[in-house]
N, C-alpha and C positions, 0 to 999 in steps of 0.2 A: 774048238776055239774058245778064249777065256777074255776078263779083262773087258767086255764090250759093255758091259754094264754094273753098275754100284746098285746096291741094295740096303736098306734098313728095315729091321724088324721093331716097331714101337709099344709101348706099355700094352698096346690095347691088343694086339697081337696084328698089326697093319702091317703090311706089307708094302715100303717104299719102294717103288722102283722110276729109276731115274731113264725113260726110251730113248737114244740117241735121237739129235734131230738135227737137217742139212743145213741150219742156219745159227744165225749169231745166238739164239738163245739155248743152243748146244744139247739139252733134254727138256722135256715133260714129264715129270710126276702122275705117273698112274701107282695106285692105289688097289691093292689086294686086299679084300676084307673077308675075314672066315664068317661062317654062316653055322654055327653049331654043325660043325660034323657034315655037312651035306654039301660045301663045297665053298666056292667062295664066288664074291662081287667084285667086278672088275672096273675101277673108276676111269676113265678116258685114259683107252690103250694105248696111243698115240698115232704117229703120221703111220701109213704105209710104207716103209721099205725095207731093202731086204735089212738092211742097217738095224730096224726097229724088231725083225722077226728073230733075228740072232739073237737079239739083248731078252728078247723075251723066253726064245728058247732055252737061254741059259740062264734066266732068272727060274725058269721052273724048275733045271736040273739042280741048282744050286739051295731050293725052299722044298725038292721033294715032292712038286706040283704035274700035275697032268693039264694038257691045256683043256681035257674033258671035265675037269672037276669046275670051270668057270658055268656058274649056273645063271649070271645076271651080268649083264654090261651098264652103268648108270652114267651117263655125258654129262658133266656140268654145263657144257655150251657146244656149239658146232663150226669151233675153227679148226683145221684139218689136223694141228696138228693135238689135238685132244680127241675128234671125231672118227679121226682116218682109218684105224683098223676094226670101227666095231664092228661093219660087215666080214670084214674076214674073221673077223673073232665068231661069230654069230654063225657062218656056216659052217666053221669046223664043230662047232658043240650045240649047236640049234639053242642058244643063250638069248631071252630074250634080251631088247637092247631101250633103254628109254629115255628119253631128253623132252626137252618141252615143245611143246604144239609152235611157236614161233623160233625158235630155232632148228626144225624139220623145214621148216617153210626156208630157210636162209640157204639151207644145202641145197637144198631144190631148185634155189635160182641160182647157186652157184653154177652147181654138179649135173645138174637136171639133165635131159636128153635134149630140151628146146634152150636152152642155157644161151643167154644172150649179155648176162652181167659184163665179160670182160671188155665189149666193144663200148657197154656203157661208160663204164669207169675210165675206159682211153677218152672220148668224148668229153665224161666229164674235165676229166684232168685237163686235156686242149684248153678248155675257154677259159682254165683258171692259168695258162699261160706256158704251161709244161712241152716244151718241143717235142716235137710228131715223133723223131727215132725214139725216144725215152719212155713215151704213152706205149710204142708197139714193142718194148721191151718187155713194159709191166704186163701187158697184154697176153704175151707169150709166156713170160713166168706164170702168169696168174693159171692160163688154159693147162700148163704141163703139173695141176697140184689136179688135176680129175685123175689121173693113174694110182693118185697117194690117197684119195679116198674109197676109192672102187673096192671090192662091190660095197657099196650101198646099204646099208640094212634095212629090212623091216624094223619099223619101231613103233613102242610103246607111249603114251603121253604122259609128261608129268605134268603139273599145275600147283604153281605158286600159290600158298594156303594149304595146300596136303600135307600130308608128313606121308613117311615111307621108314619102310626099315631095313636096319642098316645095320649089322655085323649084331644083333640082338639091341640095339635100340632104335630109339624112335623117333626119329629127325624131321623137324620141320624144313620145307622145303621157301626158300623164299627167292622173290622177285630181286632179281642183280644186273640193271640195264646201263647200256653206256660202254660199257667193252663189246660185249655182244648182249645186243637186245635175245632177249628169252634166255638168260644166261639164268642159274637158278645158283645160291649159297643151299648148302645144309646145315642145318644148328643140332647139335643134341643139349639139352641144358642139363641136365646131369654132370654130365664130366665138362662140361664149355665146351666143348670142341666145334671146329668151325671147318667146316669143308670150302673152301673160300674160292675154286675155280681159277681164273684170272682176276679177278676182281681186285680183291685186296693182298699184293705181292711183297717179299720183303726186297729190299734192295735198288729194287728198281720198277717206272711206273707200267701198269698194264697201257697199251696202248691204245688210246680214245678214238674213233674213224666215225667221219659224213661217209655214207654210205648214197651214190645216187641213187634218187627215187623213195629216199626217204625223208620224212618232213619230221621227226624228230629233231632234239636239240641234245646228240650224243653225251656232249659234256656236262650241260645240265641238267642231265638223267643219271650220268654217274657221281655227281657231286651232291644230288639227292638222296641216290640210294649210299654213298658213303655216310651220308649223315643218319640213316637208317641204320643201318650196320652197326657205328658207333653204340648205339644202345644197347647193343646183346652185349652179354657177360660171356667174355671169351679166351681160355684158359690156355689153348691149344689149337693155331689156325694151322690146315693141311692147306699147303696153296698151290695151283697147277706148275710154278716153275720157283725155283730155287728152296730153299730147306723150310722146312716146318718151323714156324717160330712162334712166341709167345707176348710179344707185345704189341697186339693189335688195333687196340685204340690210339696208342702213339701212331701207329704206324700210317693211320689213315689220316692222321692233322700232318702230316708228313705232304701224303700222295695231294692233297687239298693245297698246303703252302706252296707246292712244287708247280701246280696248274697253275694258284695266281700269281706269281712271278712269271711264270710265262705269258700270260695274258697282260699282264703289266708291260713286258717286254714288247709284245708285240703293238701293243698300243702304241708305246712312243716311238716303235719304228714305222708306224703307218702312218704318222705327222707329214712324211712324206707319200704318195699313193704307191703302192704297191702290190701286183699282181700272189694271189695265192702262191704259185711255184720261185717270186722273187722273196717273198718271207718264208718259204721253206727253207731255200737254200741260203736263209741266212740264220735260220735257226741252228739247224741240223749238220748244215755245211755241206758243198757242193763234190764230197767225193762220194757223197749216195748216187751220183750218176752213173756208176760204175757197179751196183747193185741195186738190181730192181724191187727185188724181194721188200729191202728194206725201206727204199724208198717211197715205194705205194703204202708203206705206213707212217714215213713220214708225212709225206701230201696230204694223205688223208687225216693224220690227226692235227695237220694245218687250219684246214678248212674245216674241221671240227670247233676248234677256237676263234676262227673268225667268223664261225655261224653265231658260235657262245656273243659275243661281242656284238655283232651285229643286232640280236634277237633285241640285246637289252639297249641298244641306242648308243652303244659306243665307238662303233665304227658306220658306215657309210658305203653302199655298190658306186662305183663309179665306172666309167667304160664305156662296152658296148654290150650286145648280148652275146655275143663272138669273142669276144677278149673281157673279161671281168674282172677289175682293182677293188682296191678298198682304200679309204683312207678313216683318217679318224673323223670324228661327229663333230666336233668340240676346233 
């Protein structure tokens, strides 16, 4: 079988490969790096399926590759569809596999064996106004993504402030929260290059989530470490989904203007009070009822913005503890 997946080979001798994935954002960018002769590093192999094993299997016939010669797995974060195959990558080649000490902990309340997150997140969703059938929808999409991460792997800890190496250089490893908390960038300063994760994407924006049970302020953790980011000198960003580009600091007064017009927006639509799941579906628009997937991202980077808002005095909880509005402050 041919055709299931695209491939690039870049200056540095990188190996792009594009993993099919069962949703709108169509692939994942995992990343082949040679290692002097002794094999290569596998950057987030993508989701579990058989979909993803194809493309792989014939990205290696097509580069001449053994899946034995994968000697290291390295996760920029732990959303499935970047995390999903490092166990099975792991025990075909016994590869150690490594991500950060806080995004092990997110799989684990995902994927866990005592795993209770997807009842929470229906719960949550309820009191922000989202009808029962739609909560047990997200519910059910959310429980049928443990088969796409399984098995599991043993892993290694990285920690933001290390550096680590990386196809013979030596990349500093930095803190990138707000898409996913523990999410890590890698910088090499030598050639700029920017291993950028989700974080800073071209095209289009990474997706911001309140997460229950977390007292974070998602948005204004990603709009801080965007303003961190800004400072590196950045030549060449690899970023987990759509092509490798080169203009990165634009890119992020971009992602930045794009949140405050939405935050703008939403302000002057809460003049009126309005339930979290009534300013989604007026964001987003209400044919996300009809996919769940996408919806529990929109909801949730809703309620990421109106926490952003709330934190700083500009909107208002109105309600009950059962049914939760907002309106503006002002």
């Amino acid at each position: 079988m041919t055709g299931l997946v695209e491939t690039k080979v870049w200056d540095s001798g990188w190996i792009q490969v594009k993993i099919p994935l069962p949703f709108s954002l169509k692939w994942v960018n995992s990343y082949l790096i040679p290692e002097d002769g002794t094999g290569y590093t596998v950057i987030d192999p993508g989701l579990h399926t058989d979909e993803a094993l194809a493309a792989w299997d014939e990205a290696f016939l097509k580069h001449g590759i053994t899946i034995e010669q994968i000697k290291r797995i390295v996760l920029t974060h732990q959303h499935p569809d970047h995390y999903g195959l490092a166990g099975y990558f792991q025990e075909r080649t016994g590869a150690p596999v490594y991500i950060s000490e806080r995004s092990h902990a997110y799989t684990q309340r995902l994927w866990g064996d005592n795993s209770t997150y997807s009842e929470e997140l229906r719960a949550h969703f309820a009191i922000h106004g989202m009808p029962d059938e739609l909560t047990l929808d997200i519910k059910n999409n959310l429980d049928g993504f443990v088969r796409r991460v399984s098995p599991q792997p043993d892993v290694t800890y990285l920690e933001a402030g290390e550096t680590i190496q990386l196809g013979g250089m030596e990349w500093q490893l930095i803190d990138a929260p707000g898409h996913a908390f523990g999410q890590l960038c890698f910088y090499e300063p030598s050639n700029g290059y920017m291993l950028c994760g989700d974080q800073v994407l071209p095209h289009i924006t990474p997706n911001i989530s309140f997460n229950p049970g977390e007292e974070e302020d998602p948005l204004g953790c990603f709009l801080k470490s965007l303003d961190e980011l800004s400072d590196y000198e950045v030549k060449l960003a690899f970023p987990g989904h759509r092509e490798p580009f080169t203009d990165f600091a634009n890119r992020i007064i971009e992602i930045k203007q794009h949140h405050e017009r939405r935050l703008n927006k939403m302000w002057e639509i809460l003049r009126v009070p309005s339930s979290a799941f009534e300013l989604c579906e007026q964001s987003f628009g209400g044919h996300l009822r009809t996919n769940p997937h996408n919806l529990r991202f929109a909801m949730s980077e809703t309620i990421a913005h109106l926490h952003y808002l709330e934190k700083r005095g500009k909107i208002i909880r109105t309600g009950t503890m059962d049914t939760v509005m907002f309106r503006t402050a002002e």
